[in-house]
N, C-alpha and C positions, 0 to 999 in steps of 0.2 A: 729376470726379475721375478718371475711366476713361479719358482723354485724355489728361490730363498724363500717368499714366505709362507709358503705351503712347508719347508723343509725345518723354519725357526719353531714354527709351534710342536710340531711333531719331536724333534730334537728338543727341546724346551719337555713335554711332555715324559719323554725316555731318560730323561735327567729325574726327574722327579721320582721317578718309579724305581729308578736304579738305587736313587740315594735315599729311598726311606727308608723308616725304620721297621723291624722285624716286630712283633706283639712281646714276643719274650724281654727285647731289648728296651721297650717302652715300659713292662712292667717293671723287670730290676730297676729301670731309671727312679721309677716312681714309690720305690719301694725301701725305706729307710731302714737300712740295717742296725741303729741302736735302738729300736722302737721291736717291743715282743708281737708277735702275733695276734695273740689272745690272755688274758687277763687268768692271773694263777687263784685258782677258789681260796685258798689259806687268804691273800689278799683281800678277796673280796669279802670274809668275813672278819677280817681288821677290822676293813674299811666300814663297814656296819655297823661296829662296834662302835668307833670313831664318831660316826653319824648319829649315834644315839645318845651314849653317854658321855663321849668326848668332845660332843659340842656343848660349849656353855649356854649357847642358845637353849639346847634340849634338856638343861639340868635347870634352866629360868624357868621354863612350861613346869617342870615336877614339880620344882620350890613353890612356886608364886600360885599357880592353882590348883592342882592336883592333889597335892601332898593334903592342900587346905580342906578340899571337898572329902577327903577321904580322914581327916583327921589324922593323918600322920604327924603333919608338922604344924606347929601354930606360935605365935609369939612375935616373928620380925614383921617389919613393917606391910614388906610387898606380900607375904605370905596371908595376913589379915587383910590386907586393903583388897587383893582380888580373890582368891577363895574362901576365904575364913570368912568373908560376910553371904557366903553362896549366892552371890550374883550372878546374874550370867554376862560372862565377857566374851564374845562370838570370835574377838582377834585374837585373845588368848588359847579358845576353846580349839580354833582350826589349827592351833598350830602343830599339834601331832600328825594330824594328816596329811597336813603341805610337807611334813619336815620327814616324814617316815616314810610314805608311797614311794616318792621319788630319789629318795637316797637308797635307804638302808631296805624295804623292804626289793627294790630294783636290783640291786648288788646281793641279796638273799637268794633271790630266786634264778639272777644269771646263773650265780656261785653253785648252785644247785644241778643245774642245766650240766653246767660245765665239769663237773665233778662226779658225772654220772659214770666213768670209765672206770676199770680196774683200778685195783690199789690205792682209790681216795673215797674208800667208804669211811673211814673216821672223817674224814672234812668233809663230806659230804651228810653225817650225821648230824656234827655240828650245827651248820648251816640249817640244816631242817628243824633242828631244837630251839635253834634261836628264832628263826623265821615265826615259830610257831608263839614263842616269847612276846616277839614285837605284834605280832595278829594279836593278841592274847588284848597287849594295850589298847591297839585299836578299837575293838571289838564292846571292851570292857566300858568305853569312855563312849563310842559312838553308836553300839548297836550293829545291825545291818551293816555287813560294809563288802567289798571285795576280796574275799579271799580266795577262791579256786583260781581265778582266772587274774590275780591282781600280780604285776611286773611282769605279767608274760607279750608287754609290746612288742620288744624284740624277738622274741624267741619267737611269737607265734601270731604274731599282729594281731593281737586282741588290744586295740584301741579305748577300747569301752567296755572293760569289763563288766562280770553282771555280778548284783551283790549279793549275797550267798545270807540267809538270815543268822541270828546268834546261834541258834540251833544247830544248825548243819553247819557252822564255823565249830562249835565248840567240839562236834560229834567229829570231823576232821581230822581237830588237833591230834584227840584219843588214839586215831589208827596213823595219823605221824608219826605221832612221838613213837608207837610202837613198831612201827617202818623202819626207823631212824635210829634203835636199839636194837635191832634183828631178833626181837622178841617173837 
């Protein structure tokens, strides 16, 4: 009787050990083969694109305030009612930030990361010409903002970027854009 169950757990034990699985075999398991690896930069600056001017949300923001404050556009309704009388509308005003950090300037700056390798210096110039485009808005409308350090969460866990003044934003762009044309 003192055998068997000295011998169940042990035998119970070497079952277990026998019939798992290998690390390799857990990972193929886990591992979805119609699903890419990693994200193609050409994509990632669609996707930006998409985020800026192909959302209608982000073409409301130009129309209805921006356009106003800067006198480009004037006449319809929504375009007078919030910037044409130069109010300040703080839910209007944020919404390049909330809409631009976390989309388009996030997918700029992976698309950049990711594009660093041989034979994707054109998308990879791209990406940095635009990058410097959408910073340009920012910048222009808010001042102070995060540019050196801004989308680099992932890449580099800067969580709380620090904010770069207009100045050393603007002085930036200058040796981008000349980076980004191999000038």
């Amino acid at each position: 009787m003192k055998l068997h169950k000295i011998f169940t757990p042990v035998l119970a034990a070497l079952a277990l050990i026998a019939g798992s699985c290998s690390d390799s075999y857990m990972e193929d398991l886990n591992t979805d083969p119609s699903k890419a690896n990693g994200i193609d930069p050409n994509a990632q600056l669609t996707t930006a694109q998409l985020q800026t001017y192909g959302d209608l949300g982000m073409v409301e923001i130009y129309r209805n305030y921006h356009y106003a404050f800067s006198q480009m556009l004037m006449g319809c309704w929504n375009t007078t009612n919030y910037g044409g009388r130069h109010t300040i509308d703080n839910n209007e005003m944020c919404r390049i930030w909330t809409s631009l950090y976390p989309n388009a300037i996030k997918n700029l700056t992976d698309g950049i990361h990711n594009s660093e390798e041989e034979g994707m210096t054109n998308v990879n110039a791209a990406l940095r010409i635009y990058r410097v485009y959408m910073m340009s808005l920012i910048t222009d409308v808010y001042g102070d903002a995060p540019f050196s350090e801004a989308g680099l969460g992932y890449i580099a866990e800067k969580f709380n970027p620090r904010y770069d003044t207009q100045e050393e934003i603007y002085a930036a762009f200058f040796n981008e854009l000349t980076d980004a044309c191999g000038a």
